[in-house]
SETOR-642483 format. One record per residue (C-alpha): residue in three letters; chain; z, y, x. Coordinates in Angstrom, 1 decimal. Each point is the difference from the previous one (the first is absolute). Last residue first. Layout:
BEGIN
residuo,cadena,c3,c2,c1
ALA,A,Z,Y,X $
...
REM end
This chain:
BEGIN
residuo,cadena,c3,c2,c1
UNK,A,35.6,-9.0,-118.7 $
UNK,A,0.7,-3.2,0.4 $
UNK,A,0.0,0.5,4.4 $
UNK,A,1.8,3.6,-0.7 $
UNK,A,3.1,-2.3,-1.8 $
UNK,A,0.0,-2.4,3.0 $
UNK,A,0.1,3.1,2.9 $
UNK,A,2.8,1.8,-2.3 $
UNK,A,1.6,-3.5,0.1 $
UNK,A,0.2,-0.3,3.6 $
UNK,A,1.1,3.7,0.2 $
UNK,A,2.8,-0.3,-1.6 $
UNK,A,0.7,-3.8,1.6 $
UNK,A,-0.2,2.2,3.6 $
UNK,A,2.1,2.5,-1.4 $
UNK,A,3.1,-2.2,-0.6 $
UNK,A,-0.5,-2.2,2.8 $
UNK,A,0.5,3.1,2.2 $
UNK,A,2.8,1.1,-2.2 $
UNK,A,1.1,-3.7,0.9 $
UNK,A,-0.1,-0.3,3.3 $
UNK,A,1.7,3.8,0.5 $
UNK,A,2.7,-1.5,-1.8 $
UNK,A,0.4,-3.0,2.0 $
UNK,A,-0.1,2.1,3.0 $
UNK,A,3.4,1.6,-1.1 $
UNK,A,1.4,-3.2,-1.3 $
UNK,A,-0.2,-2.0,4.0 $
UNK,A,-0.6,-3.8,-0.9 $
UNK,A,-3.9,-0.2,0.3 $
UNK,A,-1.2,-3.2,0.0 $
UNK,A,-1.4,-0.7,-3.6 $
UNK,A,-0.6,3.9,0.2 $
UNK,A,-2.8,-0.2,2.9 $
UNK,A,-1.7,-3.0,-1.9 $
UNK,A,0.0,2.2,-2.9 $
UNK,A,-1.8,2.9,1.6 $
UNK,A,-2.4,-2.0,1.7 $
UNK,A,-0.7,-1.7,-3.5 $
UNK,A,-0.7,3.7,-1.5 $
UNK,A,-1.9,0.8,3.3 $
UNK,A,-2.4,-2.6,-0.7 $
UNK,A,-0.7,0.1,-3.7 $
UNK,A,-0.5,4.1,0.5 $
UNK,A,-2.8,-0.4,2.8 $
UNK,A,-1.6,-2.8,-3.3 $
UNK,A,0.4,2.5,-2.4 $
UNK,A,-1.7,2.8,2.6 $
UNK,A,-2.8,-2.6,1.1 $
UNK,A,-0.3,-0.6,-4.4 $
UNK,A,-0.4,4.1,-0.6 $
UNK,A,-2.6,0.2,2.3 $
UNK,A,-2.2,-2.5,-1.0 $
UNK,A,0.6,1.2,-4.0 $
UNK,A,-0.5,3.9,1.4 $
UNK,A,-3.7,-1.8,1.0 $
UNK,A,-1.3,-0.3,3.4 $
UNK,A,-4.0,-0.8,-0.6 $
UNK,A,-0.8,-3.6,0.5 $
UNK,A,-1.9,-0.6,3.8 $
UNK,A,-3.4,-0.8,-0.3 $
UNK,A,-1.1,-3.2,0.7 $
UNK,A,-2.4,-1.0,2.8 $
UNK,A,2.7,-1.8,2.1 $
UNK,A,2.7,-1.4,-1.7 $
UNK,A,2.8,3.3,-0.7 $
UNK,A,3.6,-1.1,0.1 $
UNK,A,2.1,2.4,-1.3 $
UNK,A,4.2,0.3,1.8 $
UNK,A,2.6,1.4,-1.8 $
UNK,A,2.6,2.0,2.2 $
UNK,A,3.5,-0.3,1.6 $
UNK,A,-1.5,0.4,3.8 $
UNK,A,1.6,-3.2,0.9 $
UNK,A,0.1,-1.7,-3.0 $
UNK,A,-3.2,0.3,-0.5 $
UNK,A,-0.8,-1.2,-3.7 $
UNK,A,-3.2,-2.2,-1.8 $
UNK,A,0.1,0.4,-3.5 $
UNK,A,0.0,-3.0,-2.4 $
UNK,A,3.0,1.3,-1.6 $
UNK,A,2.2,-2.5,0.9 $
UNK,A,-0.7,1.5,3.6 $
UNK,A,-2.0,-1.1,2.2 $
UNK,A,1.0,0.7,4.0 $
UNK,A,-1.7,1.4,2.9 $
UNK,A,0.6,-0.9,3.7 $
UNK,A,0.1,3.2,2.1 $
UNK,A,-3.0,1.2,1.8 $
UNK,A,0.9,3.8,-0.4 $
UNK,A,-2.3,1.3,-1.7 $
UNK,A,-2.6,-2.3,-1.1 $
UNK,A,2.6,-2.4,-1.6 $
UNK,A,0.4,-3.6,1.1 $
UNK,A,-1.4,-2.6,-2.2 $
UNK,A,0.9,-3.7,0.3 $
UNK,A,2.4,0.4,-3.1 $
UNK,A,3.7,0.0,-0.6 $
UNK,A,0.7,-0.4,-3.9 $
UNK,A,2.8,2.1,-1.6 $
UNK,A,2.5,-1.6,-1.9 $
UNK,A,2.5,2.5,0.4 $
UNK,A,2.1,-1.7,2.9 $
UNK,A,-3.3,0.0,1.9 $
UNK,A,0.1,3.5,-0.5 $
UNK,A,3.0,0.6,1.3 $
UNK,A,-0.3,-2.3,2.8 $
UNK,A,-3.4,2.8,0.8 $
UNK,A,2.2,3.2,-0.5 $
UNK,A,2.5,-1.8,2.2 $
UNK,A,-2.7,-0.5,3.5 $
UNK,A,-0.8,3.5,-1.2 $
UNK,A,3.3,1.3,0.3 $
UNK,A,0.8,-2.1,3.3 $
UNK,A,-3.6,1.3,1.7 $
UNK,A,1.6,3.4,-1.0 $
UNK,A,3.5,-0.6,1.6 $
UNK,A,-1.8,-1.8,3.3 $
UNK,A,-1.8,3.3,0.4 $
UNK,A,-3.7,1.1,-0.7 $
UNK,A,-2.0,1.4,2.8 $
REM end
């Protein structure tokens, strides 16, 4: 049974997204029944479960997962935790944490651009 803190996170994960320029939609995902949003992209996102969402119309075949499919639900997992990150540090006061924000920022904008760089590729 999830807890008031998780329902919170996703309740944030979803503002966030808004904040991003992402469209909410009349879709809910098959998982887990939450609303699904588009991003700028054109994909369709769960911000609950953190993960790209296909819609398949009956009678079509679903598209094959590619390492390019992939690679854009891990840039888009990275966009989100980058802006939680920052909105943690635009109210965090204490220096010790504020370090440990921004190694964490640090490596999560290494790895973003690792995950852009492998998409050209």
């Amino acid at each position: 049974m999830p807890t008031e803190d998780t329902e919170q996170q996703h309740v944030k994960r979803m503002a966030d997204l808004l904040r991003q320029g992402s469209t909410l939609t009349d879709l809910a995902c098959p998982a887990c029944a939450s609303p699904l949003f588009k991003l700028k992209s054109g994909d369709l996102w769960c911000a609950k479960c953190e993960k790209k969402v296909i819609v398949v119309k009956e009678g079509e075949e679903p598209p094959k997962a590619t390492s390019t499919m992939a690679l854009d639900a891990l840039e888009a997992m990275l966009m989100v935790k980058v802006q939680e990150i920052q909105k943690r540090m635009q109210h965090e006061e204490n220096v010790e944490e504020l370090q440990k924000l921004g190694k964490a920022l640090s490596e999560l904008l290494e790895n973003l651009e690792k995950t852009r760089k492998a998409k050209r590729a």
